[in-house]
C-alpha positions in Angstrom: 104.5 65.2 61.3 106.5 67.4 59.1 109.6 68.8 59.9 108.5 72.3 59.4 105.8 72.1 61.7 107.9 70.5 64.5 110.5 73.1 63.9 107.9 75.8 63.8 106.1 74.3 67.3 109.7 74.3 68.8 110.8 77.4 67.8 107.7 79.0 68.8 108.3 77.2 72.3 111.3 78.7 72.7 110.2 82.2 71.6 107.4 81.8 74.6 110.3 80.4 77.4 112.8 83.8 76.2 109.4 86.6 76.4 108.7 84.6 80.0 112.2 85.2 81.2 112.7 88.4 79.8 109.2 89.4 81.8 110.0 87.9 85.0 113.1 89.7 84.7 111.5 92.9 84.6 109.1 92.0 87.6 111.9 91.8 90.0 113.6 95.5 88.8 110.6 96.7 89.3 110.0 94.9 92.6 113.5 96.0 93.8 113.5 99.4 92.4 112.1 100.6 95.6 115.2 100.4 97.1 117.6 103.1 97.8 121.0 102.0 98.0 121.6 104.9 100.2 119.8 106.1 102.8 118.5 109.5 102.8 120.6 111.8 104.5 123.9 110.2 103.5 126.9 111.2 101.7 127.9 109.7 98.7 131.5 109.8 97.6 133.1 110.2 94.5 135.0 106.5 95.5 137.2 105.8 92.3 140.5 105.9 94.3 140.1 104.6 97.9 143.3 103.5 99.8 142.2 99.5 99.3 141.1 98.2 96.2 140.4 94.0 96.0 139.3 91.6 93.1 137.2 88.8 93.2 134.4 87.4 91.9 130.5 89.1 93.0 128.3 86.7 93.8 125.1 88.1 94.6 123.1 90.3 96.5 119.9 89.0 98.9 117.7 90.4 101.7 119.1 89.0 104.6 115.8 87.7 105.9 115.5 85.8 102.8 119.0 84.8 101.7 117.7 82.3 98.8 116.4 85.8 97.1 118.2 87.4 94.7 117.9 91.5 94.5 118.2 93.6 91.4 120.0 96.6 92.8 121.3 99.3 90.4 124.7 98.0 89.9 124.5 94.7 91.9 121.9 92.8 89.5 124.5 90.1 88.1 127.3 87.9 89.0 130.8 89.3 87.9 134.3 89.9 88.4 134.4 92.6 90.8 136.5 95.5 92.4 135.8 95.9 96.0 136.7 99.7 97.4 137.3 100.0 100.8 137.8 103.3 102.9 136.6 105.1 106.1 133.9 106.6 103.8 132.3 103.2 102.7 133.0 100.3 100.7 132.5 100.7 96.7 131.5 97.4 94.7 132.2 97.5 91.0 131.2 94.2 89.1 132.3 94.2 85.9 129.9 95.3 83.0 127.5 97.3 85.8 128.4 100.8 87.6 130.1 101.1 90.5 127.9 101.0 93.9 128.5 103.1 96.7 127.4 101.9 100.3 128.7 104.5 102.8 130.1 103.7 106.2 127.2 104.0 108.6 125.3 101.7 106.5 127.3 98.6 106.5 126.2 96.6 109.6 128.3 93.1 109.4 131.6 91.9 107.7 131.3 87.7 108.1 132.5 84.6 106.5 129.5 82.2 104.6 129.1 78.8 103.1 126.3 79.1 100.9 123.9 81.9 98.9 121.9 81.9 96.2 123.0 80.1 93.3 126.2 79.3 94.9 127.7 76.9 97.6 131.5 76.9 98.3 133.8 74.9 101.1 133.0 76.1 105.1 133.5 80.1 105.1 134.4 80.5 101.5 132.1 83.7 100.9 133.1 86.7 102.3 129.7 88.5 103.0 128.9 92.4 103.8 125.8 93.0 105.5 124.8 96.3 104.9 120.9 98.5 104.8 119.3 100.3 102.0 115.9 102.7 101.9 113.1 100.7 101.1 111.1 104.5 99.6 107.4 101.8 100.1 107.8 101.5 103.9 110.3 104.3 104.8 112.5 102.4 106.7 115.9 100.8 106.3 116.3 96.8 105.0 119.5 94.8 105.5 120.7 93.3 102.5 123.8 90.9 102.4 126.3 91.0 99.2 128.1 87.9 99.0 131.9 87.6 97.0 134.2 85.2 96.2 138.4 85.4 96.4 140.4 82.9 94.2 143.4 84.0 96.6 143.5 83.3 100.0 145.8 86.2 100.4 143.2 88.8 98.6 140.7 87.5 100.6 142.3 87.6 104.4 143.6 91.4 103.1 140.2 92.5 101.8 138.1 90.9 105.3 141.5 92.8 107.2 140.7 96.0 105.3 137.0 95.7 106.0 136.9 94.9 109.6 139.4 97.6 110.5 137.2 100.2 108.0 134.5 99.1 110.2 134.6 97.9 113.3 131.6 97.6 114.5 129.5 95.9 117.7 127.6 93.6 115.4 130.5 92.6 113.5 131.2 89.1 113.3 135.0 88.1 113.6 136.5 87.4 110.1 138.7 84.2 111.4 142.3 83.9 109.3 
């Protein structure tokens, strides 16, 4: 064969792999853009200066009955370095490159330790993991979602999971061990 036409059969191969990706891409926004991150009803907070403020890597976000699904939330669509805002009010998560996220108090459900979410698999309880609900606007009714991060620092980590757990101590909440 000429080279021109295997360069031109690859290159159109790869065209066709970038336009499927780039279209499956937009089928999940669209699939998750029925989600509210806050529930109707709810205060959101201007949350740029809360008392405790953490960094670490964002993993991901799932639907906590399907944990091996990735959500494309406003703001929580990609993995990042991360600030993580914590106050009475809520918890803010601001991955790097996205804007910030507000999930207010009453909405976050569980603060647990992980081993594993999509994309990702770490050493026994190495993901710190928020569960928290959204609005799903299709059914009217709130879904639990589960964002997942990861802390180079032992000490940022047991201070953040500390900060979180005191924020909101709730009856579902597992306990964060040290």
């Amino acid at each position: 064969m000429d080279k021109a036409l295997v360069t031109g059969i690859v290159l159109a191969l790869v065209l066709v792999a970038i336009a499927g990706m780039i279209l499956s891409w937009r089928k999940r926004v669209a699939r998750d853009s029925r989600f509210q991150v806050v529930a109707p009803g709810a205060t959101v907070l201007d949350h740029t200066s809360a008392p405790a403020e953490f960094s670490g890597l964002y993993v991901a976000t799932t639907l906590a009955v399907d944990p091996l699904q990735r959500v494309t939330l406003p703001g929580l669509s990609f993995r990042a370095d991360a600030h993580v805002l914590v106050s009475q009010d809520g918890v803010t998560i601001a991955p790097r490159g996205e804007k910030p996220t507000f999930i207010p108090a009453a909405q976050i459900l569980q603060i647990h330790r992980t081993q594993v979410t999509i994309d990702k698999a770490v050493e026994k309880d190495g993901l710190t993991a928020i569960s928290w609900s959204a609005w799903d606007t299709t059914t009217q009714e709130l879904v639990e979602f589960t964002s997942f991060f990861r802390f180079s620092i032992p000490e940022v980590r047991l201070a953040c999971e500390n900060a979180l757990t005191t924020s909101f101590p709730t009856d579902t909440s597992k306990e964060v061990a040290s």
